[in-house]
CHARMM-style PDB file with segment names, atoms N, HN, CA, C and O in Angstrom:
ATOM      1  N   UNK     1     124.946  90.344 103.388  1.00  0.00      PROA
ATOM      2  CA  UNK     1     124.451  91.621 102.919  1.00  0.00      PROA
ATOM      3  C   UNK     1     123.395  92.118 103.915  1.00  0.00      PROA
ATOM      4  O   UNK     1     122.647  91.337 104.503  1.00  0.00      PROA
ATOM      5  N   UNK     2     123.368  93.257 104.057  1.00  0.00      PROA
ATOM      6  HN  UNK     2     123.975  93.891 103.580  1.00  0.00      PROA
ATOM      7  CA  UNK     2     122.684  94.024 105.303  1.00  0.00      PROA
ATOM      8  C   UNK     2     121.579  94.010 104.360  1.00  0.00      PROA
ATOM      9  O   UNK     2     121.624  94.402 103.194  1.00  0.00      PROA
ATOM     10  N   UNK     3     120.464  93.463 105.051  1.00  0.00      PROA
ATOM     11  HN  UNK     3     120.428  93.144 105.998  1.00  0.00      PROA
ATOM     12  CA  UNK     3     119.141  93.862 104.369  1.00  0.00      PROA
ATOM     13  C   UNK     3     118.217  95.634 105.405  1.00  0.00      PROA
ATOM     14  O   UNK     3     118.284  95.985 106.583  1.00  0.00      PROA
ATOM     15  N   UNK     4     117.635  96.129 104.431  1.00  0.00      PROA
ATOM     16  HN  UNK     4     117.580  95.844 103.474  1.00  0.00      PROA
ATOM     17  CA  UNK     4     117.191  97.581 104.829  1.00  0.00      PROA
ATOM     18  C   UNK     4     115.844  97.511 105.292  1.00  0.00      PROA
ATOM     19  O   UNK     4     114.974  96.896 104.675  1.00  0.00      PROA
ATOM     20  N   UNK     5     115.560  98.379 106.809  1.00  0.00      PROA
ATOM     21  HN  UNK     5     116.266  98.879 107.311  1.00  0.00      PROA
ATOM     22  CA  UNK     5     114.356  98.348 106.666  1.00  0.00      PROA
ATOM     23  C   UNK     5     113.548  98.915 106.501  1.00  0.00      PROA
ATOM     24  O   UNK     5     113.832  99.811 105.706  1.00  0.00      PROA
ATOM     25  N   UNK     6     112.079  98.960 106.968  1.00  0.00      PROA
ATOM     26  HN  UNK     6     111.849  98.232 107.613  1.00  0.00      PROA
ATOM     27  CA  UNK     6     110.989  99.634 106.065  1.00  0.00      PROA
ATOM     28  C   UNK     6     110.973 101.312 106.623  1.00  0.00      PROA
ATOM     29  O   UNK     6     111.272 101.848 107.690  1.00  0.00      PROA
ATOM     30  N   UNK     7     110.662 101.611 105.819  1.00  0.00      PROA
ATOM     31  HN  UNK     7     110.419 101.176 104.952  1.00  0.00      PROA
ATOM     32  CA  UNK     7     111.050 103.138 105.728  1.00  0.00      PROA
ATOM     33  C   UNK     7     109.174 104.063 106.705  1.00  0.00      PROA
ATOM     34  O   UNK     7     108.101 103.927 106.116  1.00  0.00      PROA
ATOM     35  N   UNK     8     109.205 104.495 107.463  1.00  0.00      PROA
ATOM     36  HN  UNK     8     110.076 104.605 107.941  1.00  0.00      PROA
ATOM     37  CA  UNK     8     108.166 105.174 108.135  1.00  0.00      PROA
ATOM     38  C   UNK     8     107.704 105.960 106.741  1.00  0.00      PROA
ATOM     39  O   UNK     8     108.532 106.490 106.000  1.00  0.00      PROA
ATOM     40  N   UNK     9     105.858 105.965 106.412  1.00  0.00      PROA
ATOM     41  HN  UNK     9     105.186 105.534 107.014  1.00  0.00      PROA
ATOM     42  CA  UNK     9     105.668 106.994 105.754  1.00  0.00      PROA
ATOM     43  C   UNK     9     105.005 107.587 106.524  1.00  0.00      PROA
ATOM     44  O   UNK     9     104.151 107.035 107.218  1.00  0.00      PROA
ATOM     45  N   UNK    10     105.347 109.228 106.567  1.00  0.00      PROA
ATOM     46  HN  UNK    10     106.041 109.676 106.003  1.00  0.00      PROA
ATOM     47  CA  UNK    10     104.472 109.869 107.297  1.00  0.00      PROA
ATOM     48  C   UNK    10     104.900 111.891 106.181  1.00  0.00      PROA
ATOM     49  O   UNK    10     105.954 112.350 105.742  1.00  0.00      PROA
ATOM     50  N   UNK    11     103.511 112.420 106.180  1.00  0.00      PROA
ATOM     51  HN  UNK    11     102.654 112.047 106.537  1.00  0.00      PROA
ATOM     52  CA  UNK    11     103.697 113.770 105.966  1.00  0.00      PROA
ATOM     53  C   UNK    11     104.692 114.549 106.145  1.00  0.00      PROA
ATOM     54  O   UNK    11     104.964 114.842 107.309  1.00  0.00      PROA
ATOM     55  N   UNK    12     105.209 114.897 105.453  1.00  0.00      PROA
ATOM     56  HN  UNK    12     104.989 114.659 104.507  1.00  0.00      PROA
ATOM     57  CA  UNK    12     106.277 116.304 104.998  1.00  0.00      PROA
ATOM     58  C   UNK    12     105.959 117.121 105.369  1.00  0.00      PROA
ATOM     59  O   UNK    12     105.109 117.695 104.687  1.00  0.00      PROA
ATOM     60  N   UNK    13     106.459 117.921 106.952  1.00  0.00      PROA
ATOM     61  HN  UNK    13     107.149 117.455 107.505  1.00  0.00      PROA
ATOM     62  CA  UNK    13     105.956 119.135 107.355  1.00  0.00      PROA
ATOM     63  C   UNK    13     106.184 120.185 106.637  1.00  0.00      PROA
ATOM     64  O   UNK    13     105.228 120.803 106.167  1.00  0.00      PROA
ATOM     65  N   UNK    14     107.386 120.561 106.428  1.00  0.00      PROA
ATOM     66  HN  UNK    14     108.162 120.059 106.810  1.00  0.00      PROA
ATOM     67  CA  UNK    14     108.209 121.170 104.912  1.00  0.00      PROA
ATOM     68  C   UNK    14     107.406 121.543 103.881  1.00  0.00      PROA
ATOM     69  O   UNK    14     107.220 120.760 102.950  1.00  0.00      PROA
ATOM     70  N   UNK    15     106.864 122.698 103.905  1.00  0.00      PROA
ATOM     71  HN  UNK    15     107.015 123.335 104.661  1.00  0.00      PROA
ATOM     72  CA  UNK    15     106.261 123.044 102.825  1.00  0.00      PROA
ATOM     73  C   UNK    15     107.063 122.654 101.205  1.00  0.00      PROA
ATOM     74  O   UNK    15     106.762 121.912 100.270  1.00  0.00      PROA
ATOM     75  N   UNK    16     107.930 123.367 101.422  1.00  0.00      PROA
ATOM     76  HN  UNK    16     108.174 123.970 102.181  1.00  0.00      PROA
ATOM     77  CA  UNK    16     109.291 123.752 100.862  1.00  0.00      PROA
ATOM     78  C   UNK    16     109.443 121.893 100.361  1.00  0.00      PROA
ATOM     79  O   UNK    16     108.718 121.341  99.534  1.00  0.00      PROA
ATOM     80  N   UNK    17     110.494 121.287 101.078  1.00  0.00      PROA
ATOM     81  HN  UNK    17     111.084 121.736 101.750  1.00  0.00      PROA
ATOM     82  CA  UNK    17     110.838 119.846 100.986  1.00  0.00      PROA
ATOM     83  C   UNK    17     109.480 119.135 100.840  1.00  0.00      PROA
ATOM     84  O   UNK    17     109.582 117.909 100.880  1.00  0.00      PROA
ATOM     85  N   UNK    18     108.328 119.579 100.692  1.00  0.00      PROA
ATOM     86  HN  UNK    18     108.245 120.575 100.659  1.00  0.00      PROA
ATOM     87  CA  UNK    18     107.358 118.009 100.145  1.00  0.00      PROA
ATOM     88  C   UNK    18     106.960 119.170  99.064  1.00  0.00      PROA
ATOM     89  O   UNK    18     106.038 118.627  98.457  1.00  0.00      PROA
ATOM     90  N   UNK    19     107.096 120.165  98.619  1.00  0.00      PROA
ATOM     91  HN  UNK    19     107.845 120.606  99.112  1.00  0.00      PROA
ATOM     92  CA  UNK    19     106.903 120.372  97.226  1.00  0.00      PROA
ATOM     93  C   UNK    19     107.751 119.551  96.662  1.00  0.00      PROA
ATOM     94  O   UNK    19     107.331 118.682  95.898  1.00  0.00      PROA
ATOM     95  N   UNK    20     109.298 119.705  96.984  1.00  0.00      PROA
ATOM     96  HN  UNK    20     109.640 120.411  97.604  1.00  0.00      PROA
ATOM     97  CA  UNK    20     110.524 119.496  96.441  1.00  0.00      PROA
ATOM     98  C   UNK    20     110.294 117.965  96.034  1.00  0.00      PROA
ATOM     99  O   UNK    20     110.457 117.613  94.865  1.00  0.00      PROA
ATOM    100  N   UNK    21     109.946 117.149  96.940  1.00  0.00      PROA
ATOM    101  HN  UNK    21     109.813 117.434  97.890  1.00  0.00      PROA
ATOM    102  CA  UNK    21     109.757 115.928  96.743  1.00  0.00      PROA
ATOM    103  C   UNK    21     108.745 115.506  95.969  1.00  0.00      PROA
ATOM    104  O   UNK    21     109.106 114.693  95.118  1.00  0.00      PROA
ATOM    105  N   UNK    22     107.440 115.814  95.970  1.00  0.00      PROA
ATOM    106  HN  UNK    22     107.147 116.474  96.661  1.00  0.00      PROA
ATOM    107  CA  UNK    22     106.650 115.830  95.331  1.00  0.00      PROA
ATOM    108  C   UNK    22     107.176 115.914  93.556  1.00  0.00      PROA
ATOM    109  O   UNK    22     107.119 115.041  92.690  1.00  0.00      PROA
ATOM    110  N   UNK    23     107.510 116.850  93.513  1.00  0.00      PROA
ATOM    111  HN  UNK    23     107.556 117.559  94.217  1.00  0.00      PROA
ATOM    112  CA  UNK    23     108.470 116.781  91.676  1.00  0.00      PROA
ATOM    113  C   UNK    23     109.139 115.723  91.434  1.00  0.00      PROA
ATOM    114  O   UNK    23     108.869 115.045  90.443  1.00  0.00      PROA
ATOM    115  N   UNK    24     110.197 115.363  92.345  1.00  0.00      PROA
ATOM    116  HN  UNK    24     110.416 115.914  93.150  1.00  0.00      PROA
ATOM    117  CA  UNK    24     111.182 113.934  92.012  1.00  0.00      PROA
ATOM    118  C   UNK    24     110.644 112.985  91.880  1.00  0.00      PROA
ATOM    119  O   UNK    24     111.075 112.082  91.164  1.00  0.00      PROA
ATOM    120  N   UNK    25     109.167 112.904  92.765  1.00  0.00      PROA
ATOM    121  HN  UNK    25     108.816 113.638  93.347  1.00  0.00      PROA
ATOM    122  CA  UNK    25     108.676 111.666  92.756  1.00  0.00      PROA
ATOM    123  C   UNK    25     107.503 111.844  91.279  1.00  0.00      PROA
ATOM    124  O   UNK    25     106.825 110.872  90.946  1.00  0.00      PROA
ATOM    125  N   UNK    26     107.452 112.563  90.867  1.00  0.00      PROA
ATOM    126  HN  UNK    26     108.003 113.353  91.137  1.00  0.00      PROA
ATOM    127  CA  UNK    26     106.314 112.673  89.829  1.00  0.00      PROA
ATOM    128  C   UNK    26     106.858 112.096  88.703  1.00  0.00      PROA
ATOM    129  O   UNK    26     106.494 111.123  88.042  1.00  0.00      PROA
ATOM    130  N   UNK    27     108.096 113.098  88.554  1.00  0.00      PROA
ATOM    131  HN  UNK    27     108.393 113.888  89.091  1.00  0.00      PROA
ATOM    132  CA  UNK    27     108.858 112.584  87.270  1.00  0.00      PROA
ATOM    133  C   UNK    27     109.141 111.158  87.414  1.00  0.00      PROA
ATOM    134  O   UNK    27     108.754 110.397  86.527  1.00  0.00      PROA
ATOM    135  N   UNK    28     109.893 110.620  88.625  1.00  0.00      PROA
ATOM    136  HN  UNK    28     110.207 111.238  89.345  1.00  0.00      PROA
ATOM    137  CA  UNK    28     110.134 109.314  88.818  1.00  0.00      PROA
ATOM    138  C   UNK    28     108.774 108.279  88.329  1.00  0.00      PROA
ATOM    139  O   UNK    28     108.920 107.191  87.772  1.00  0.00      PROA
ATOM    140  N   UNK    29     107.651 108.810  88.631  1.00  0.00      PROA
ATOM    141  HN  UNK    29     107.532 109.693  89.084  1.00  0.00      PROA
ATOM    142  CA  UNK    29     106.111 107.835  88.415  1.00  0.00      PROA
ATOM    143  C   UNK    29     106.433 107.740  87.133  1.00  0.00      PROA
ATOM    144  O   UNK    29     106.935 106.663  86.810  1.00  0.00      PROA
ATOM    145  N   UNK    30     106.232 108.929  85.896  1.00  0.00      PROA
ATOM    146  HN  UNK    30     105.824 109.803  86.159  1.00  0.00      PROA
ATOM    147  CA  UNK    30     105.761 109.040  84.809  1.00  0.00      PROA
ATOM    148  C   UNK    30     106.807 108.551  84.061  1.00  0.00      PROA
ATOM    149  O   UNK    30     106.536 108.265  82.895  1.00  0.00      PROA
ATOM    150  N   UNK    31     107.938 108.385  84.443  1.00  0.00      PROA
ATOM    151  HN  UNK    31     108.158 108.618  85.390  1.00  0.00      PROA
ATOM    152  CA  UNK    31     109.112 107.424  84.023  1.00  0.00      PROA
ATOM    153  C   UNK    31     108.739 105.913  83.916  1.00  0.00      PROA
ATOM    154  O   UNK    31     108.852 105.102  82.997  1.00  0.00      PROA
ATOM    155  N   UNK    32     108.189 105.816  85.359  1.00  0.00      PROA
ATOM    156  HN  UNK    32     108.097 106.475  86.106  1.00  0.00      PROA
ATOM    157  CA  UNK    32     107.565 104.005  85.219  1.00  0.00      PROA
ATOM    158  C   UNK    32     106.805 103.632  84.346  1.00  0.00      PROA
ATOM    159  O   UNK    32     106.826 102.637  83.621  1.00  0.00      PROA
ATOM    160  N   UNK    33     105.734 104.936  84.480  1.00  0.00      PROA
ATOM    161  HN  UNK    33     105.717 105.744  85.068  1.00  0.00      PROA
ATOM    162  CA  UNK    33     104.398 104.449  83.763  1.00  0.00      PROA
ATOM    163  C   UNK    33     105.128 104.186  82.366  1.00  0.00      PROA
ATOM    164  O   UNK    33     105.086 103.086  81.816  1.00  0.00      PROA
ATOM    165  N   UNK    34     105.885 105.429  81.773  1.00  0.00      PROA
ATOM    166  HN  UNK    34     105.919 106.323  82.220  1.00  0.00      PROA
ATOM    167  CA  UNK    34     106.713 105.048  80.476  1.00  0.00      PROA
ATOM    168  C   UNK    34     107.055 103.858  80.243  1.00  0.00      PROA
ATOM    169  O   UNK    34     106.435 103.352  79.308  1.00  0.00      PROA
ATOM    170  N   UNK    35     108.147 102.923  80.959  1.00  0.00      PROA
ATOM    171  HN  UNK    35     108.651 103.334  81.719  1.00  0.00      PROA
ATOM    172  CA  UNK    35     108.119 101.550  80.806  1.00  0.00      PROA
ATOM    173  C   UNK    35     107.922 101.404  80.929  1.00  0.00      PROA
ATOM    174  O   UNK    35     108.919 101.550  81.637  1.00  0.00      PROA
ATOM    175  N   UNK    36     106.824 100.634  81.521  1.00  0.00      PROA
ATOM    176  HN  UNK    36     106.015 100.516  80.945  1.00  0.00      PROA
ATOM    177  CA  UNK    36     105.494  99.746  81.502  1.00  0.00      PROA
ATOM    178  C   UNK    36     104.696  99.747  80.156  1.00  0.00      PROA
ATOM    179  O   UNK    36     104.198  98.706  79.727  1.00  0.00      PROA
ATOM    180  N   UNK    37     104.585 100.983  79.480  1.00  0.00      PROA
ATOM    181  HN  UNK    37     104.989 101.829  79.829  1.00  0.00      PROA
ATOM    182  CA  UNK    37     103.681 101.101  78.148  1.00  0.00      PROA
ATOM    183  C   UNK    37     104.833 100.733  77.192  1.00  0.00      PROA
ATOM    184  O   UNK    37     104.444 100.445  76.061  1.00  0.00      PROA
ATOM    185  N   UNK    38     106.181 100.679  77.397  1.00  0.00      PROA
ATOM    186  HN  UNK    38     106.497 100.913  78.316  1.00  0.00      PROA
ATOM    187  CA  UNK    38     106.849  99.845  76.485  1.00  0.00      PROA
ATOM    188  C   UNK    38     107.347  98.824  76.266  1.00  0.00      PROA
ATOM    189  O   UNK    38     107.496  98.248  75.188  1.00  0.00      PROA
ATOM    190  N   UNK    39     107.792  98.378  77.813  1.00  0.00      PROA
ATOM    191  HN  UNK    39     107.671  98.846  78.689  1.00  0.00      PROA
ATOM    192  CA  UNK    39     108.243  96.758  77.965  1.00  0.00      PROA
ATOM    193  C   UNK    39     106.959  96.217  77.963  1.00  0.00      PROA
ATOM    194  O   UNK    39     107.252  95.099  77.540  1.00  0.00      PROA
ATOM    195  N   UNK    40     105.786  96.186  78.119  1.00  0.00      PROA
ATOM    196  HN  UNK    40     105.547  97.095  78.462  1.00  0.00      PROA
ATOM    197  CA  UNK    40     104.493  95.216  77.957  1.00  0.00      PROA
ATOM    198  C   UNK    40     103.644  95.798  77.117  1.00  0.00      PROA
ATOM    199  O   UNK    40     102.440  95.771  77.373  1.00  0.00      PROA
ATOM    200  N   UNK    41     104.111  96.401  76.014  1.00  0.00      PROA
ATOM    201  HN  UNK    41     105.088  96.423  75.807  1.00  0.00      PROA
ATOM    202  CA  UNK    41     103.473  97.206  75.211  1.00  0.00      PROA
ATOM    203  C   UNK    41     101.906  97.371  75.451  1.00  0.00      PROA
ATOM    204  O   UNK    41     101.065  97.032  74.617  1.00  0.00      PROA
ATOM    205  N   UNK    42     101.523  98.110  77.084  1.00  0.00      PROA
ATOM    206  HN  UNK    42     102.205  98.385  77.761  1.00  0.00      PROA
ATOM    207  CA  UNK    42     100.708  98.248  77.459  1.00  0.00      PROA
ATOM    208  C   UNK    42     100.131  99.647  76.900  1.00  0.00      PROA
ATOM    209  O   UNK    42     100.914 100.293  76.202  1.00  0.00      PROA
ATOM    210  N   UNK    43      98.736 100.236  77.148  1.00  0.00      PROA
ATOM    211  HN  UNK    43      98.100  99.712  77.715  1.00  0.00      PROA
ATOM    212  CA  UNK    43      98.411 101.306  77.238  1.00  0.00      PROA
ATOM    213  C   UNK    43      98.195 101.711  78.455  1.00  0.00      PROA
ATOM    214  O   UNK    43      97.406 101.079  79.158  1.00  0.00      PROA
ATOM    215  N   UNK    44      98.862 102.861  78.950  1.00  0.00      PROA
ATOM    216  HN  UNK    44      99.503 103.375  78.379  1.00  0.00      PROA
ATOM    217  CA  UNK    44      98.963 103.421  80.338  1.00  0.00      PROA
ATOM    218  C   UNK    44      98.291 105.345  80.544  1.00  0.00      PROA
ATOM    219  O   UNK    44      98.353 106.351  79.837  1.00  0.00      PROA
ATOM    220  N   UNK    45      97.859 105.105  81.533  1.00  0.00      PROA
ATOM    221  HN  UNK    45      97.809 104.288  82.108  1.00  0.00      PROA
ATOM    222  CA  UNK    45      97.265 106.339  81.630  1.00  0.00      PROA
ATOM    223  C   UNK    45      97.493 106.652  83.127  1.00  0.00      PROA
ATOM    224  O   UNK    45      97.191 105.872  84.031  1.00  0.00      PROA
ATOM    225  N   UNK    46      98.142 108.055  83.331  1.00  0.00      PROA
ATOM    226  HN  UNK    46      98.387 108.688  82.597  1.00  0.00      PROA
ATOM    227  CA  UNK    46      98.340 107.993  84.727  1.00  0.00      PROA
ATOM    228  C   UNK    46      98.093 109.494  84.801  1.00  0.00      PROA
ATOM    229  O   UNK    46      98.547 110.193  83.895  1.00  0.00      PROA
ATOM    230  N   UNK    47      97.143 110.270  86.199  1.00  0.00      PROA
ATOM    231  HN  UNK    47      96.774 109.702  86.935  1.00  0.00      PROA
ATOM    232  CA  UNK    47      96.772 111.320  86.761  1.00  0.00      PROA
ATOM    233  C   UNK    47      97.193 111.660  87.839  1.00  0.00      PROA
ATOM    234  O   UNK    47      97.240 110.925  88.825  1.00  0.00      PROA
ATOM    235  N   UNK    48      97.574 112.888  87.785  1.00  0.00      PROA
ATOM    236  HN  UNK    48      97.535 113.485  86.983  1.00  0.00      PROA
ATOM    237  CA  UNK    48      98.692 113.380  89.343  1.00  0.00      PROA
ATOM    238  C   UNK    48      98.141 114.373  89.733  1.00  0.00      PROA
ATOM    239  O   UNK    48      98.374 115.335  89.000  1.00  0.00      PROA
ATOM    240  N   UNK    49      97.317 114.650  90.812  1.00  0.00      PROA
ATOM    241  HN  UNK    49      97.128 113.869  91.407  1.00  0.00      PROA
ATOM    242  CA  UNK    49      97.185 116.118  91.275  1.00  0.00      PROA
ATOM    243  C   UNK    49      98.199 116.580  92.285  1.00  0.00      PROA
ATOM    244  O   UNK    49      98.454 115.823  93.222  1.00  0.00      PROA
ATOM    245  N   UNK    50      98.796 117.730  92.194  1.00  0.00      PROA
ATOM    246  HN  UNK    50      98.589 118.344  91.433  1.00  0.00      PROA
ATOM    247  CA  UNK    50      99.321 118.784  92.775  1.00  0.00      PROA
ATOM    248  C   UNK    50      98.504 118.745  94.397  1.00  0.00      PROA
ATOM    249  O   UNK    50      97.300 118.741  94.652  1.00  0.00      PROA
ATOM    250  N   UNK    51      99.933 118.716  95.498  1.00  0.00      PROA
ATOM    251  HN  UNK    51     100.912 118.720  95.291  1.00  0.00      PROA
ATOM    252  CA  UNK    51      99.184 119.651  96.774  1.00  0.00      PROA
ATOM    253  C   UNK    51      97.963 120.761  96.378  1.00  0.00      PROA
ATOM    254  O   UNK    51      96.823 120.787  96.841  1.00  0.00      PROA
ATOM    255  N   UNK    52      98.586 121.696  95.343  1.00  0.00      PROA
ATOM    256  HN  UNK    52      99.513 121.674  94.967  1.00  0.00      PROA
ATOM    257  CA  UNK    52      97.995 122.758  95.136  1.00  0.00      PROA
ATOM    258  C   UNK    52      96.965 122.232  93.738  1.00  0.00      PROA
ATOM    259  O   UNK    52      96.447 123.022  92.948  1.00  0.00      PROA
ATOM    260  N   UNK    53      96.893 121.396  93.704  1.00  0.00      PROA
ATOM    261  HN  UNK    53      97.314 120.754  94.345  1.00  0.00      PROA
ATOM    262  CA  UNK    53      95.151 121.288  92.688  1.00  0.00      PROA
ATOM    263  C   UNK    53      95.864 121.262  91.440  1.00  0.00      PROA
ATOM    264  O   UNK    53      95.054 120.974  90.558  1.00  0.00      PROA
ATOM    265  N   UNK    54      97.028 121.435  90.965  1.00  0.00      PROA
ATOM    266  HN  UNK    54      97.685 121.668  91.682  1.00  0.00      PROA
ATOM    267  CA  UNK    54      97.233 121.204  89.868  1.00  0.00      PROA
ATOM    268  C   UNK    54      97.476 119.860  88.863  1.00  0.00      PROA
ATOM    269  O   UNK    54      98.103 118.924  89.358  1.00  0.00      PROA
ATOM    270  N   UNK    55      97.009 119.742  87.499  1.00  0.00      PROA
ATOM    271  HN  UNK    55      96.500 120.503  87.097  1.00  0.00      PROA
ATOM    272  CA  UNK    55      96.477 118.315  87.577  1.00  0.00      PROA
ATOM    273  C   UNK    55      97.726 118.011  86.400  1.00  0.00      PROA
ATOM    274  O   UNK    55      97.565 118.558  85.309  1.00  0.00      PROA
ATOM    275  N   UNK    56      98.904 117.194  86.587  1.00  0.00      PROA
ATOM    276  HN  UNK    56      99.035 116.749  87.473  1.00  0.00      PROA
ATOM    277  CA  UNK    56      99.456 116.604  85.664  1.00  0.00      PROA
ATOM    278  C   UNK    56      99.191 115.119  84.679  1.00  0.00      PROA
ATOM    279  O   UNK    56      98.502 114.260  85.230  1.00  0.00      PROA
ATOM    280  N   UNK    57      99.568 114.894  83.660  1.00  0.00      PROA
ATOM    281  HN  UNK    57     100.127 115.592  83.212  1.00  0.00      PROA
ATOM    282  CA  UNK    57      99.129 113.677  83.422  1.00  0.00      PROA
ATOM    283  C   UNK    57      99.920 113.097  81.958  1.00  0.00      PROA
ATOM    284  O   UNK    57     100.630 113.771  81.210  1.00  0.00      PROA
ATOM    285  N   UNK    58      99.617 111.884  81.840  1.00  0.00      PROA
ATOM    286  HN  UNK    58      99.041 111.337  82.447  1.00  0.00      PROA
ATOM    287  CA  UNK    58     100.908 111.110  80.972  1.00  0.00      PROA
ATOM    288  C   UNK    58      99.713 110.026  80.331  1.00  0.00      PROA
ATOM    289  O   UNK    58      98.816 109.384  80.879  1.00  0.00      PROA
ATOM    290  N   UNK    59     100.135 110.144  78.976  1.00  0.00      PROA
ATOM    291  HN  UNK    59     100.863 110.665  78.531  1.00  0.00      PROA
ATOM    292  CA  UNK    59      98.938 108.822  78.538  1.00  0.00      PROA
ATOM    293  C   UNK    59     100.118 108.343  77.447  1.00  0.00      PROA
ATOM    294  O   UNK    59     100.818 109.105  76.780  1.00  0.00      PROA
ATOM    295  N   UNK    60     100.147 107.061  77.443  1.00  0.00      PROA
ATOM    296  HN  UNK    60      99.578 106.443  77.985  1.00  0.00      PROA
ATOM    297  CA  UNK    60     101.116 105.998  76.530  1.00  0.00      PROA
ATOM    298  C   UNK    60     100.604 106.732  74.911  1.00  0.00      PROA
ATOM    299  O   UNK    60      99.653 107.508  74.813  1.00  0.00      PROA
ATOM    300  N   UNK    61     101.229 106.406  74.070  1.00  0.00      PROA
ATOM    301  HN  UNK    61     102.001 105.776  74.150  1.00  0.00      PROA
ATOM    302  CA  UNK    61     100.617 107.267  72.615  1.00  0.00      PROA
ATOM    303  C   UNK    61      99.766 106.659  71.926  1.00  0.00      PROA
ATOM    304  O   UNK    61      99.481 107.152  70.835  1.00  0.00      PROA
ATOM    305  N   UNK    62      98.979 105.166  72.437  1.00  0.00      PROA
ATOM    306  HN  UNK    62      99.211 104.765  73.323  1.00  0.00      PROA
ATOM    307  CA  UNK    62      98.096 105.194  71.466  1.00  0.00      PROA
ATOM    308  C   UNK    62      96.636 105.676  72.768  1.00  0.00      PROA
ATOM    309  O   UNK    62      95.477 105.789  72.370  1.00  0.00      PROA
ATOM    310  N   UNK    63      96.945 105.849  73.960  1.00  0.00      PROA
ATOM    311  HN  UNK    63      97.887 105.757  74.284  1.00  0.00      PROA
ATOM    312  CA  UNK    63      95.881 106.706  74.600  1.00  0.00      PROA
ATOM    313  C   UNK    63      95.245 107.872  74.687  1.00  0.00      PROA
ATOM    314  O   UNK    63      94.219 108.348  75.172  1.00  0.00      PROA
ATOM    315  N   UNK    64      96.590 108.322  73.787  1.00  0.00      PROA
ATOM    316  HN  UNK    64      97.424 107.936  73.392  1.00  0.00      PROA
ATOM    317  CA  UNK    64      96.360 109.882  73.700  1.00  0.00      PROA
ATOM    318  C   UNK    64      95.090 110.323  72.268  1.00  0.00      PROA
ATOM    319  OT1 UNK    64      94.787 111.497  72.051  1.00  0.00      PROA
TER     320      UNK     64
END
């Protein structure tokens, strides 16, 4: 099996494509954080700011 390698991180010149990405990857976080507060019936709290300052956020339900 071909093992993969490490992926360069570097800035999204792309206004456009690192907004774009920026969303997939948000939802993708707040998905994790979700399991995590249910498979280890943890309490999870997670804060996302926006390129543009905008502040999203996800708290497990007994954090809220």
């Amino acid at each position: 099996m071909a093992r993969r390698g490490r992926v360069e991180l570097r800035r999204i010149e792309d206004r456009t494509s690192r907004q774009v990405r920026f969303s997939k990857r948000r939802s993708g976080l707040f998905k994790k954080a979700f399991e995590l507060a249910v498979l280890c019936d943890a309490e999870v709290a997670l804060l996302v700011f926006s390129p543009a300052g905008r502040l999203y956020e996800y708290a497990s339900s007994r954090c809220a």
